[in-house]
Backbone as CSV, one residue per row, in Angstrom:
resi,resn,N_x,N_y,N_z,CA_x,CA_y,CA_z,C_x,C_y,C_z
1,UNK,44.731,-60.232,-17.836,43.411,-60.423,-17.280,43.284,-61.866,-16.793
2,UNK,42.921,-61.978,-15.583,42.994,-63.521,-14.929,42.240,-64.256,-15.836
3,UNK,40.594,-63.903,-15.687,39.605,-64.605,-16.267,40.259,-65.506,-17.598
4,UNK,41.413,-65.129,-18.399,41.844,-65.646,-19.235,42.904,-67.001,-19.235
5,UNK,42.949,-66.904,-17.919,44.483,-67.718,-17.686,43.924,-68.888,-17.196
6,UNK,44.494,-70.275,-17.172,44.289,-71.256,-16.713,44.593,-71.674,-15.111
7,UNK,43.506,-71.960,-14.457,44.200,-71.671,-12.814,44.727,-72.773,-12.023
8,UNK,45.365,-73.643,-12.831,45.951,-74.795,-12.202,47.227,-73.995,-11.435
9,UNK,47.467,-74.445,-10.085,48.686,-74.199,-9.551,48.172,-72.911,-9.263
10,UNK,47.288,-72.372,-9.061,47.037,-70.874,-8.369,46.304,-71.264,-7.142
11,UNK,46.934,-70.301,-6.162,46.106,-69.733,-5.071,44.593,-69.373,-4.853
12,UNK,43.636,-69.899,-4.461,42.966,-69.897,-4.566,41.469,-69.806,-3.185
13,UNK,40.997,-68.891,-2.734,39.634,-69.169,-1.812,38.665,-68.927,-2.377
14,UNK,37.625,-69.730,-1.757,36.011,-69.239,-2.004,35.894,-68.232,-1.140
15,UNK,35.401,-66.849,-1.860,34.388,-66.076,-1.192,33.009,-66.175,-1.006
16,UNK,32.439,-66.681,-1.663,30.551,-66.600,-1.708,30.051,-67.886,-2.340
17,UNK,29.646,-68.936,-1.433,28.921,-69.987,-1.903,27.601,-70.231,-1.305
18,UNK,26.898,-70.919,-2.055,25.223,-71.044,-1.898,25.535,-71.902,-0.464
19,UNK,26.406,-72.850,-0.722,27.231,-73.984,0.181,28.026,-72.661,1.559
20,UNK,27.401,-72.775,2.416,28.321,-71.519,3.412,29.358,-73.019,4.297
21,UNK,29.432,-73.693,3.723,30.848,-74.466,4.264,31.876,-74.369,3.616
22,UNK,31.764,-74.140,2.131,32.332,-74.250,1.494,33.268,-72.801,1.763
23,UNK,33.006,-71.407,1.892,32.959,-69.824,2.330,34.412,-70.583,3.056
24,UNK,35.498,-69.329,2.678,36.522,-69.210,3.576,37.720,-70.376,3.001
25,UNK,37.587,-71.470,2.550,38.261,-72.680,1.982,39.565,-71.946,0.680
26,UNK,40.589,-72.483,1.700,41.569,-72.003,0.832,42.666,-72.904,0.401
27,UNK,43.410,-73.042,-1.045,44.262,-74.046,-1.573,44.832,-73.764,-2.628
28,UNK,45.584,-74.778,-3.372,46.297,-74.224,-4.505,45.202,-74.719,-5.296
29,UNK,44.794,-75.040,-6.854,43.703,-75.570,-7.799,44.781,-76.413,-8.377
30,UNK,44.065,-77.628,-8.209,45.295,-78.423,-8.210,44.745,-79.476,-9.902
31,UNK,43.500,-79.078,-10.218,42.719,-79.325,-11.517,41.664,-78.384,-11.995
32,UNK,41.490,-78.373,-13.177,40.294,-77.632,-13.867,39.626,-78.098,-14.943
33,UNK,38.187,-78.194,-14.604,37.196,-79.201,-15.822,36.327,-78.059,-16.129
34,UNK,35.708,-78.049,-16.863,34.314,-77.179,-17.698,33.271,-76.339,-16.759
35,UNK,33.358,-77.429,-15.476,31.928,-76.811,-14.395,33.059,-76.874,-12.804
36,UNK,34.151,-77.691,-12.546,34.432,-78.017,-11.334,36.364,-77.198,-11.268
37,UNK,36.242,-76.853,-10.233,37.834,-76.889,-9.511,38.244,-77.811,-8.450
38,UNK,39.322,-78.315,-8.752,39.901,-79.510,-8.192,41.009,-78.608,-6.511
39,UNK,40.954,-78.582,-5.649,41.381,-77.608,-4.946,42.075,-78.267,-3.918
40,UNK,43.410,-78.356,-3.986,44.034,-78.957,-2.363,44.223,-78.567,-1.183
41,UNK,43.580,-78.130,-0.589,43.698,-77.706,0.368,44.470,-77.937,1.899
42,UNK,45.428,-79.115,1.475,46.841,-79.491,2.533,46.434,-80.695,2.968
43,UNK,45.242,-80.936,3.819,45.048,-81.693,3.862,44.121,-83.164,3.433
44,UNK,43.768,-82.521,2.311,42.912,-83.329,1.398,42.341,-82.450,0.074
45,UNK,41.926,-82.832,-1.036,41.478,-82.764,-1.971,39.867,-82.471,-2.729
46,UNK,39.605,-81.384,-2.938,37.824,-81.009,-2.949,37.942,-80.739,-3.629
47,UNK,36.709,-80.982,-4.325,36.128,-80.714,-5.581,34.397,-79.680,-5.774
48,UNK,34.985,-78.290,-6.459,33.851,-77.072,-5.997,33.491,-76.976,-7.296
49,UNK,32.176,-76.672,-7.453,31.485,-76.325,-8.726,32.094,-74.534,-8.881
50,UNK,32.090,-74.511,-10.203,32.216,-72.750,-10.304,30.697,-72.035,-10.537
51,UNK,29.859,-72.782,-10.824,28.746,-72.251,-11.131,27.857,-71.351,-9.623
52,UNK,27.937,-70.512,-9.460,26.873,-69.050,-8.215,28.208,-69.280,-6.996
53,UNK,29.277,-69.499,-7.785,30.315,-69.459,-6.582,31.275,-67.584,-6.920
54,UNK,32.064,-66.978,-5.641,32.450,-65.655,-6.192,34.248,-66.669,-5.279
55,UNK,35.493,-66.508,-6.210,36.741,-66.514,-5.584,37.525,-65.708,-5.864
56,UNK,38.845,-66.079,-4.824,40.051,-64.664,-5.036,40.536,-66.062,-5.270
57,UNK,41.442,-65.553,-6.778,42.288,-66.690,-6.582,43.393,-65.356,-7.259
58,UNK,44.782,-65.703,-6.389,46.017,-64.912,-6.324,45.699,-63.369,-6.422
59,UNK,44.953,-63.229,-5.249,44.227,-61.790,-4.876,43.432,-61.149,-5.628
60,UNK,42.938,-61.633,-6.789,42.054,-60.883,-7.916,40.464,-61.541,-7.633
61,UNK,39.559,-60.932,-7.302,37.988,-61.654,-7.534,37.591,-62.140,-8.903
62,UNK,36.914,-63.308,-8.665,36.625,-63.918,-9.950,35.156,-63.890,-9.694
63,UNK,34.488,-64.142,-10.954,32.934,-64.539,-10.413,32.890,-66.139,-11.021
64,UNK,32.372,-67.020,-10.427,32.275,-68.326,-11.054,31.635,-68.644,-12.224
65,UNK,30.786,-67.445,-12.562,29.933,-68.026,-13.609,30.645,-67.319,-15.390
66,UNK,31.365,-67.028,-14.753,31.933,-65.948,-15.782,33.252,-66.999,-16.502
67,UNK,33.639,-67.890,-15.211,34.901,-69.051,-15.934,33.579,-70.244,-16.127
68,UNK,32.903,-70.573,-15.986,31.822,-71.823,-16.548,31.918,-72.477,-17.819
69,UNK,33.523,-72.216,-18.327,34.005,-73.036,-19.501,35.211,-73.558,-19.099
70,UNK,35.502,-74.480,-20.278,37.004,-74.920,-20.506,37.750,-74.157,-20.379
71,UNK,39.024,-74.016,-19.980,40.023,-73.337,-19.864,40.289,-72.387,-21.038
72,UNK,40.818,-73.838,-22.122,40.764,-73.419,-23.311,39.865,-72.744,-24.283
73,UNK,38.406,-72.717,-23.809,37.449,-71.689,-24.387,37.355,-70.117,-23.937
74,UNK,38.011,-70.338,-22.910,37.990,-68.887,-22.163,38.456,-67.860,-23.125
75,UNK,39.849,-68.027,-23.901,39.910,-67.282,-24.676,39.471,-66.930,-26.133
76,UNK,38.370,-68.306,-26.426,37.695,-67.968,-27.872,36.540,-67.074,-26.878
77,UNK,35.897,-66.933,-26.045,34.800,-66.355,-25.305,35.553,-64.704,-24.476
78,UNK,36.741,-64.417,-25.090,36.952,-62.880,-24.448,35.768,-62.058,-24.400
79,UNK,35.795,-62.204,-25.915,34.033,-60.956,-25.677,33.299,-60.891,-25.395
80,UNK,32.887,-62.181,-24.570,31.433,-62.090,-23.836,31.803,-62.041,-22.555
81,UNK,33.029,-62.416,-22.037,33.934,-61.832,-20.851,33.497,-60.632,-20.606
82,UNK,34.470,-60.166,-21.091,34.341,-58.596,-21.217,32.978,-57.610,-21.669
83,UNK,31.961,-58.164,-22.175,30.832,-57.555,-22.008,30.034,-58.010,-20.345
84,UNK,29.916,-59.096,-19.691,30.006,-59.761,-19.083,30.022,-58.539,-17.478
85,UNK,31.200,-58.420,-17.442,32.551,-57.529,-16.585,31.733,-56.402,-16.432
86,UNK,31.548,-55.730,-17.762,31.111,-53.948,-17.847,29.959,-54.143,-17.341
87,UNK,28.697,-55.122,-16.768,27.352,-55.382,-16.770,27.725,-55.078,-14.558
């Protein structure tokens, strides 16, 4: 299950931002903090909130608000994931 994995070094676009510049922006995640993705995009370096954002990162949809933790909390927080998901 992605939601679980840490997405440094993944593939990564925004599908759905409040920000419609942001829409379409594609890169590897080249960092990951609590609220932000660090995203390279070839020719420079951005920094996207995950919070009311929707991405594919390595073809799977994510919802942003659903990773809105540490990496490392993601997996003490499976179960609210996964209740989360079924909603």
């Amino acid at each position: 299950m992605i939601y679980l994995d840490e997405f440094t070094g993944m593939e990564i676009t925004i599908v759905d931002s409040p920000n419609r510049s942001e829409v379409g922006r594609t890169g590897l995640v080249s960092f990951e903090t609590k609220n932000m993705l660090e995203i390279d995009t070839g020719r420079k370096r951005i920094r996207i909130a995950k919070h009311l954002r929707k991405f594919r990162i390595n073809g799977q949809f994510v919802d942003g608000d659903l990773i809105n933790m540490r990496p490392e909390d993601r997996l003490r927080e499976y179960r609210r994931i996964l209740r989360d998901l079924r909603r």
